[in-house]
C-alpha positions in Angstrom: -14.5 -1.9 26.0 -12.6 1.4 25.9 -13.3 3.3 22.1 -10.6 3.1 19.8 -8.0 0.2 18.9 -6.8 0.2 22.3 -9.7 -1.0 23.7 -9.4 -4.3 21.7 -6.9 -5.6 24.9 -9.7 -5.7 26.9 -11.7 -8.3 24.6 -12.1 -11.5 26.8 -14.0 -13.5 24.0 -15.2 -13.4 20.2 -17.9 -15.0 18.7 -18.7 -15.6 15.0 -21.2 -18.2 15.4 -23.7 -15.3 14.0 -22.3 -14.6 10.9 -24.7 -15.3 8.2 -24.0 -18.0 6.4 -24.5 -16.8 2.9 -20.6 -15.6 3.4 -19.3 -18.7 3.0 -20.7 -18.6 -0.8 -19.5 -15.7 -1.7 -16.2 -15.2 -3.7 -14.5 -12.2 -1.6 -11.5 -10.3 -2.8 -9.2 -7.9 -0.9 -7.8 -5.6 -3.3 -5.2 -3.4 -1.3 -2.6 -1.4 -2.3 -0.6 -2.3 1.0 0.7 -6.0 1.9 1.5 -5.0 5.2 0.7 -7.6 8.1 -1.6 -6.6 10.8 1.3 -6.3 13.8 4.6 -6.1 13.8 7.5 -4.0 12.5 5.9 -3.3 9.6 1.9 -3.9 10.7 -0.5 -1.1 10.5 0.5 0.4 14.2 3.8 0.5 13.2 3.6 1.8 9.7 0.9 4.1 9.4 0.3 5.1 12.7 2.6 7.6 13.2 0.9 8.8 9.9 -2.4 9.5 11.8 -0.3 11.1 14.4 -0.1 8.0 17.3 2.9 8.7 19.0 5.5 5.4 19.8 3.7 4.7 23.2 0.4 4.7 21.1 1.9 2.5 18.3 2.7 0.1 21.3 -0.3 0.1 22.8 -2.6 -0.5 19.5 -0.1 -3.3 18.6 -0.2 -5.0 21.7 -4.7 -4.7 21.3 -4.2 -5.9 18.0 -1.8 -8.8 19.0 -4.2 -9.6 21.7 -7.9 -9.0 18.9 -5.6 -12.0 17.4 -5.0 -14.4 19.8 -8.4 -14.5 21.1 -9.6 -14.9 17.4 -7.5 -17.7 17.2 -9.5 -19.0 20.2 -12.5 -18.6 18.5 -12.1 -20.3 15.6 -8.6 -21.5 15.4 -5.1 -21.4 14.1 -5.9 -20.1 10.9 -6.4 -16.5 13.0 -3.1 -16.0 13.6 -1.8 -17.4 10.1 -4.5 -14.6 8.7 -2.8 -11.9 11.1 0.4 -12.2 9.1 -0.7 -12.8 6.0 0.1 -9.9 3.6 -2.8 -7.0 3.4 -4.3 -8.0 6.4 -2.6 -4.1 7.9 -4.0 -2.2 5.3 -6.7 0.3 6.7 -5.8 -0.2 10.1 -6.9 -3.9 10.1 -9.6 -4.1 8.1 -8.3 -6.1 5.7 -8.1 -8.3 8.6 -11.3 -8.8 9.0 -11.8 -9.3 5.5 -9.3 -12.5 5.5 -11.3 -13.5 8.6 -14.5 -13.8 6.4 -13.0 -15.4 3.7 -11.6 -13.0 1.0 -8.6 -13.8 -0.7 -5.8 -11.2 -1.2 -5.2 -9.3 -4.5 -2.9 -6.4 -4.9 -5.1 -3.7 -5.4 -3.1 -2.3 -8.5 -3.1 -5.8 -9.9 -7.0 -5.3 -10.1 -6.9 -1.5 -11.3 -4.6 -2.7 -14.1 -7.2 -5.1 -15.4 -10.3 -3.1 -15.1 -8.4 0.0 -16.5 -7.3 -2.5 -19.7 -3.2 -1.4 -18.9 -1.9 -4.6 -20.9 -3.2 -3.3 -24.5 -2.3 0.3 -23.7 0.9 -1.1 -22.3 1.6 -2.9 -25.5 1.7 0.5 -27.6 4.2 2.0 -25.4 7.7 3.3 -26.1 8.4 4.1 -22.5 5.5 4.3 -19.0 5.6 7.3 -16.7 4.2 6.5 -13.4 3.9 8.9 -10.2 3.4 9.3 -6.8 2.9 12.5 -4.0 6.3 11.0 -2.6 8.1 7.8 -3.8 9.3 6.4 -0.6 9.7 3.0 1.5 5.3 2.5 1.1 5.9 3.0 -2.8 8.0 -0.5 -2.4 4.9 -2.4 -0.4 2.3 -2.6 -3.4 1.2 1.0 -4.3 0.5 1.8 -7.7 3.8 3.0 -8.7 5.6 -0.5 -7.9 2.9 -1.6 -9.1 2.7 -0.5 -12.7 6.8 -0.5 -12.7 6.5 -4.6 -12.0 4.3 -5.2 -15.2 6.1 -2.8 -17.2 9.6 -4.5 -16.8 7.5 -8.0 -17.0 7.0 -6.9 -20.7 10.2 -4.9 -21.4 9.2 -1.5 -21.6 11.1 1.6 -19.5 9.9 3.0 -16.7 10.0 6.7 -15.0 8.5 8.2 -12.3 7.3 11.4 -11.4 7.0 12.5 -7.9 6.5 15.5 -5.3 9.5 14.1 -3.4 11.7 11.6 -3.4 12.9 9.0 -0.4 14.4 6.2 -2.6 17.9 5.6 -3.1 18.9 4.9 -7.2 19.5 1.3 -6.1 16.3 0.7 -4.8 14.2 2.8 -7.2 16.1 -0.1 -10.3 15.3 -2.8 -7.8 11.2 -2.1 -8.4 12.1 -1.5 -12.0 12.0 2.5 -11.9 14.6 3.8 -14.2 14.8 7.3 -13.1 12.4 9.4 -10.9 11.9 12.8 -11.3 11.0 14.9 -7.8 9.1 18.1 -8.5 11.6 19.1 -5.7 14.5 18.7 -8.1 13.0 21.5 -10.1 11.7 23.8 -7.4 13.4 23.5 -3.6 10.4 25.0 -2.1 8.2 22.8 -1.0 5.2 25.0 -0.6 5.7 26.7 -4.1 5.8 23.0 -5.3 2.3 22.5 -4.1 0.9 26.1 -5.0 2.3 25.9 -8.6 2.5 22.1 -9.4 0.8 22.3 -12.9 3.5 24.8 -14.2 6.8 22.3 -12.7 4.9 19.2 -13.7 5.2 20.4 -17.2 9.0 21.2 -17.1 9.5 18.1 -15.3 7.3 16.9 -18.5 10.0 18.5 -20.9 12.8 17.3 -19.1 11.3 13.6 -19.8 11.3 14.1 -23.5 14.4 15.8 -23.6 16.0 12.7 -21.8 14.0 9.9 -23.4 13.1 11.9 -27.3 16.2 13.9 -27.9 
C-alpha cells in the first residue's frame, strides 16, 4: 500500500486473528473530546481534514480509503465494523478512535472523564457562576469539547455559565442551546487579531473585569 490514509483503498484483506488475546480482558475506554463518526459529512476527512490542510479532492479521497478500511473490516470480522464506523468518537484522531472501538473500548466523552478526575462536581457545588473557554468557540465546541462539555454539567445543576474565547463562530441561539449564557471573544475587546495573541494576558483581564462588572455589579 501507498503511505498515508489513501493508501487504505488499496487494502484487499484484514486479519485480526493475531491479536493477543489478553485484549478481550481488558476494560478499554475511549475518552475523546470529539464524537465525530469516522466518514461522512461530519467524519474525520470531512471535519478536520481541511484543518491539516487536505484540500476537498484529498478529503474525498481519504473518505472513500476509510469507507473502503471499513467494509473490508466488516469482512473480517463482521457487521459490527461498520456499526463501529458510525458510532460516535470513532473520527476523532483521524480514526484512531476507530481502531480503538475495533478492540473493544467503549466510548466516554473525554471531558466527562477530565471532570471526574479533576473532582469538578464539589468545586461545582461552591459556585455562584462557571467561566469556561476556548481558542475559538465554534461548530467543534458543539461536538464534545470541553467547553460543551463543562456548560452541560453546569446547567445539569443550575449554575450560569460564560465563556471566554479568542474568537467567536456561534450564533446567541446556539451558544443558549449548549447552556452558554454569554461568550466573551477577546476579539470583542481588541479587533486585531495578531495584537490579541501578542498581548492576550492584558485583554484576558479586561475581558475578566467586564465579567464581574456584568455578573458582580
Amino acid at each position: 500500500m501507498t503511505p498515508g490514509g489513501g493508501g487504505l483503498a488499496d487494502l484487499a484483506s484484514a486479519d485480526l486473528s493475531g491479536l493477543d488475546p489478553r485484549l478481550a480482558d481488558i476494560e478499554f475506554v475511549l475518552a475523546s473530546d470529539v464524537d465525530n463518526p469516522l466518514t461522512g459529512p461530519k467524519g474525520a476527512p470531512a471535519v478536520y481534514g481541511p484543518q491539516k490542510g487536505a484540500s476537498p479532492d484529498d478529503v474525498a479521497t481519504l473518505d472513500a480509503a476509510l469507507a473502503h478500511f471499513a467494509k473490508v473490516l466488516e469482512e473480517a470480522i463482521g457487521p459490527k465494523a461498520g456499526e463501529y464506523a458510525a458510532s460516535p468518537g470513532a473520527g476523532a484522531a483521524g480514526g484512531i478512535g476507530y481502531g480503538a472501538l475495533i478492540i473493544g473500548a467503549r466510548f466516554r466523552a473525554g471531558i466527562e472523564v477530565m471532570l471526574d478526575v479533576l473532582g469538578f462536581a464539589p468545586a461545582l457545588s461552591r459556585a455562584d457562576l462557571v467561566i469556561t473557554g476556548e481558542g475559538s468557540l465554534d461548530e467543534q465546541t458543539l461536538h464534545g469539547k470541553a467547553p460543551a462539555g463543562v456548560a452541560a454539567a453546569a446547567r445539569a445543576a443550575g449554575k450560569e455559565v460564560v465563556a471566554v474565547c479568542g474568537r467567536l463562530a456561534l450564533p446567541p441561539q446556539a451558544l443558549g442551546r449548549a447552556g452558554i449564557r454569554r461568550a466573551y471573544p477577546l476579539t470583542e475587546v481588541e479587533p486585531d487579531v495578531a495584537k490579541c495573541i501578542a498581548e492576550a494576558g492584558p485583554i484576558l483581564e479586561r475581558v475578566a473585569e467586564q465579567i464581574a462588572r456584568d455578573y458582580l455589579g
